[in-house]
C-alpha positions in Angstrom: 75.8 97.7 116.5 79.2 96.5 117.1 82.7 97.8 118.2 86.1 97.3 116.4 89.2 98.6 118.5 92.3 97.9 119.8 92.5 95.2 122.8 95.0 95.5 125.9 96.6 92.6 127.8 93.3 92.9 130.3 91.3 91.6 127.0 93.3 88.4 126.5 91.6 86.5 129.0 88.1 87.1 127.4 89.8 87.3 123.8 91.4 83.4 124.1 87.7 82.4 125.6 86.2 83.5 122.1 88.5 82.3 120.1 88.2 78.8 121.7 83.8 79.5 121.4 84.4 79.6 117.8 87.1 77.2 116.8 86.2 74.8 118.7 82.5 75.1 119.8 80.7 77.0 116.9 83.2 75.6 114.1 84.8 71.9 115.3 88.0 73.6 113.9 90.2 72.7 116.8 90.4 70.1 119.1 88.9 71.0 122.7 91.0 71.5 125.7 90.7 71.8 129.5 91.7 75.3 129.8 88.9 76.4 126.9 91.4 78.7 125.5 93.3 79.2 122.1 96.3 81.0 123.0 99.8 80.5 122.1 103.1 82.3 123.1 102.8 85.1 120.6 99.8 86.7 122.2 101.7 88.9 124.7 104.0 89.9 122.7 104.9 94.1 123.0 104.9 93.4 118.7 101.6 91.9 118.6 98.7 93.9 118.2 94.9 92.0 118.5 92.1 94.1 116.6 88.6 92.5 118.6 85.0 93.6 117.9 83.0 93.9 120.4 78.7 93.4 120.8 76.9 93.4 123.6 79.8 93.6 126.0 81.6 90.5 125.0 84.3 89.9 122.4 82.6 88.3 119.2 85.1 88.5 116.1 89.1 89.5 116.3 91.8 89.5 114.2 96.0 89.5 114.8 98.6 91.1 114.2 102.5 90.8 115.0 105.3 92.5 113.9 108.9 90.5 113.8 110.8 89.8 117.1 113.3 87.6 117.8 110.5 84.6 118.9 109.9 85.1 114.9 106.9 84.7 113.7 103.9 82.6 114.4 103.3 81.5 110.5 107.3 80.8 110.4 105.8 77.2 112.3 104.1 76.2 109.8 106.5 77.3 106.7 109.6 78.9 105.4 108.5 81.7 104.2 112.2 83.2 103.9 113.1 82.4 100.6 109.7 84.7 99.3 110.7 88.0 101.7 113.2 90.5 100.9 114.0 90.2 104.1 112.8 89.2 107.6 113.0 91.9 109.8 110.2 94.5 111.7 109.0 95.6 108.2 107.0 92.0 108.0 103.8 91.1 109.8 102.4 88.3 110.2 98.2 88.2 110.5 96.6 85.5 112.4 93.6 84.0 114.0 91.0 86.0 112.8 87.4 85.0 113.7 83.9 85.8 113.6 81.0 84.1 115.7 78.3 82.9 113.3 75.8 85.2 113.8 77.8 88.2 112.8 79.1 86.3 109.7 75.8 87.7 108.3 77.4 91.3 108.7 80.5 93.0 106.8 82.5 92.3 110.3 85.3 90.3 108.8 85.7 92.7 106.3 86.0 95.8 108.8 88.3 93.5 110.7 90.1 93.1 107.8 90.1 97.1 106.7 91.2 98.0 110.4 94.0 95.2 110.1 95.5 96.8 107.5 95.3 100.3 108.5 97.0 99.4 111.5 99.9 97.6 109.0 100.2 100.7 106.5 100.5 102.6 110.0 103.7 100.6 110.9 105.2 101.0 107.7 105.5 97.3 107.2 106.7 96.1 103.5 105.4 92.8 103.5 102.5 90.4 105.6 102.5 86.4 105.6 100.0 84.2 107.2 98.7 80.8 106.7 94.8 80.6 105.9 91.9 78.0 106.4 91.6 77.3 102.3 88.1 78.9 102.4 89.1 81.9 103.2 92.1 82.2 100.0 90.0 83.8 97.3 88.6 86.0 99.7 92.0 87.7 100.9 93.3 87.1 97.5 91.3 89.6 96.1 93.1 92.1 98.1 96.5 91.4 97.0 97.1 88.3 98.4 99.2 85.2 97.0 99.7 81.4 97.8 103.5 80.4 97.9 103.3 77.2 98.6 100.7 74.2 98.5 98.1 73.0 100.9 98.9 71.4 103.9 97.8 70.0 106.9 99.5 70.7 110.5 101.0 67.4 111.6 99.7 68.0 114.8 96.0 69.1 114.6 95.3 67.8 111.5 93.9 71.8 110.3 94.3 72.3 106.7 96.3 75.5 105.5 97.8 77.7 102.3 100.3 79.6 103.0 100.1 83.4 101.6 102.3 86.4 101.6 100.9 90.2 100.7 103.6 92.7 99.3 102.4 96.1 100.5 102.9 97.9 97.6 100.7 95.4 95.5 97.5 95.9 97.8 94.7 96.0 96.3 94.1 99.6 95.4 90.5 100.3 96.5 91.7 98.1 99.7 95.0 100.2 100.3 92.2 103.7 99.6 89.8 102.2 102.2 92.5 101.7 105.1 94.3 104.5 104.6 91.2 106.5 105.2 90.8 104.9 108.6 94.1 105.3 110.1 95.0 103.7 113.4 92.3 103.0 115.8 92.0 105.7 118.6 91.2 104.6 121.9 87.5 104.3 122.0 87.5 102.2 118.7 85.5 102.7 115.8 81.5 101.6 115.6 79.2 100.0 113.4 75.8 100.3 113.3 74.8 97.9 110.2 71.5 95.6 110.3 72.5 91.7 109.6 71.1 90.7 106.2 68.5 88.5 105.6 70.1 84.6 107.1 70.6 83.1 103.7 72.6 85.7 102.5 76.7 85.5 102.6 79.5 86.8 103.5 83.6 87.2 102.9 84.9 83.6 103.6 84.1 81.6 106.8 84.7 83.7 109.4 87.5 81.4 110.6 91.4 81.5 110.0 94.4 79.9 111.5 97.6 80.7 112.2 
């Protein structure tokens, strides 16, 4: 059994900690640091919203979201995603660093990450989301509505590989948009999942494993 909800700034110490477990320990996606920590300076942000499930008391799988502010956005550092928007404003969202520990890539967790995700976007009223994706994880998304606008690429200063994507809202997938719309927002005290891991040979949605 496992636990999606909403995190508060008291869950960012324990939320960077398990990023940096899977990027860096589980996955060799990033390089290591001293502070063992992925964080970055959209993280406390009053527009950022970070979706975390939870298992046996610790944070195992998350996903983020964040709204337009005047710090932008944190895909705008890796492209120029202007010239695909209507316009930049609060209406866009950008989703980011989602993750899932390995174990629990044998359950649908990225996916109900995913479902809560946009729930919480179709909440907000937001037109359009952009995000730059670890390649793996491209067909997956782009079967919800999903498209590449621009070529792979490699961040000059980690070396991680990314394609960057932009969803228009209205072209959602439609059993996706049906799915999230039935969940709402997340209330409080989260929403639980009580699903036995297949057998370990079986697989799931993409890697688990996203960047920014």
């Amino acid at each position: 059994m496992y636990r999606i909800r909403l995190a508060s700034l008291d869950d960012l110490d324990a939320l960077c900690h398990a990023r940096y477990r899977v990027y860096v320990e589980m996955d060799g996606f990033l390089p290591p640091n001293e502070e063992r920590r992925v964080v970055d300076r959209y993280d406390r942000l009053s527009e950022t919203t970070h979706i975390v499930a939870e298992a046996e008391g610790r944070i195992v799988g998350a996903v983020r979201l964040t709204r337009w502010s005047q710090l932008g956005l944190p895909a705008f550092d890796y492209f120029d995603f202007a010239p695909h928007l209507p316009a930049v404003d609060e209406r866009v969202a950008n989703g980011s660093l989602i993750f899932v520990e390995t174990t629990y890539r044998r359950t649908r967790m990225g996916h109900n990450l995913m479902m809560h995700w946009y729930a919480e976007l179709l909440t907000m009223r937001c037109t359009h989301a952009i995000g730059v994706l670890n390649p793996p994880l491209v067909p997956w998304l782009s079967s919800h509505g999903f498209q590449a606008v621009g070529d792979a690429a490699r961040d000059p200063h980690t070396g991680v590989p990314f394609v960057p994507v932009l969803l228009n809202l209205a072209r959602l997938n439609p059993e996706v948009a049906a799915a999230a719309t039935g969940l709402g927002s997340l209330c409080p005290a989260g929403k639980y999942y009580d699903e036995p891991p297949p057998p370990p040979a079986a697989q799931t949605e993409g890697e688990g494993r996203g960047n920014a």
